[in-house]
N, C-alpha and C positions, 0 to 999 in steps of 0.2 A: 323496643325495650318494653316487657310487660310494666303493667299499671302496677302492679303489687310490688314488684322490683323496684321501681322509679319510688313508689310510696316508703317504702322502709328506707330505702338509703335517702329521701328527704328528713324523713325525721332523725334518723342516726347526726344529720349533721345539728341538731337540736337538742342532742344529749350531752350530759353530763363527763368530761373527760378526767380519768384519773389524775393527782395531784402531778405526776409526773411530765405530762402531756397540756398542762395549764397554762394558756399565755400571762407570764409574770412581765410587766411593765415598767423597764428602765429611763430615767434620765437620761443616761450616756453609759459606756462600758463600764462594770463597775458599779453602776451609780443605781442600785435598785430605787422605786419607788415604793414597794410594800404591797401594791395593788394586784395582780391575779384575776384571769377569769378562766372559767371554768367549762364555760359556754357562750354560747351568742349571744343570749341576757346577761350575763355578766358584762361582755365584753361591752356593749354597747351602751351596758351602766358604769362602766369604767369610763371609757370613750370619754363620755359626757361632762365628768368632771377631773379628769387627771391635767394634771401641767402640759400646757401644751407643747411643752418642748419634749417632753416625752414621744409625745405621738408627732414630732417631726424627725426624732429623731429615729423610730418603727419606719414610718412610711417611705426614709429615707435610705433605708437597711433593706425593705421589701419583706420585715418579720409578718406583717400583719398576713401577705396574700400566702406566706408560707404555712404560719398557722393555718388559716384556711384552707388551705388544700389539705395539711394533715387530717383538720375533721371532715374532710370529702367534701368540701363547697369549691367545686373551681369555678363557678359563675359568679359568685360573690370575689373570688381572690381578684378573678379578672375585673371586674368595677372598678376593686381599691387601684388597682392596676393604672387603669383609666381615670383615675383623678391624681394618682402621680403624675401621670403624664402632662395633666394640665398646671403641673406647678404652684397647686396652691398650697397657703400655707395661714399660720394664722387660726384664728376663732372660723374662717372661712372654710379651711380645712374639717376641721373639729366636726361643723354644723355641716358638710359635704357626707365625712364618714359616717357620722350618727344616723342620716336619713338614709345613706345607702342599707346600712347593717339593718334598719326598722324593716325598710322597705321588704327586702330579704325577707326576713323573721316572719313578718305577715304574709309572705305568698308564700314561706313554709307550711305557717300553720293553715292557711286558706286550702292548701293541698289534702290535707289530713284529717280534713273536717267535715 
């Protein structure tokens, strides 16, 4: 795959998506929480402080890896992927996905620079 190829579609997954295409963040069916992101810094500043039963019940639905593959990260969906698997839950959870999503973000941005 060329360099300049792999280069724009890293950063594509580090833009801005239309209101339509935003991961909005539920409690339960029904049960919005208000919260929205928009991108990867959003999300990951959502992450951070939303209810956790929110994000048990995303991780538990598999919204999170699906969002992501919509913005073209399937290395990242696959992680969350991989910490499903391990069944955690909890503030354990929370502090798992935050450092996966950083971790990401910064060998995006370290690509681009």
């Amino acid at each position: 795959m060329p360099v300049a190829k792999t280069l724009k579609e890293t950063t594509s997954v580090l833009r801005d998506v239309p209101p339509q295409n935003a991961f909005y963040f539920y409690r339960s069916i029904g049960a919005p929480t208000g919260a929205a992101a928009r991108n990867l810094s959003d999300f990951v500043g959502v992450l951070s402080s939303i209810d956790i039963a929110s994000i048990q019940f995303h991780t538990s639905r598999g919204d999170f890896e699906n969002w992501l593959r919509m913005l073209g990260d399937d290395s990242l969906a696959q992680q969350i992927t991989g910490l499903k698997e391990k069944k955690l839950s909890g503030e354990h959870l929370r502090m798992r996905l935050v450092d996966v999503v950083k971790t990401r973000i910064n060998q995006i941005q370290k690509r681009t620079t």
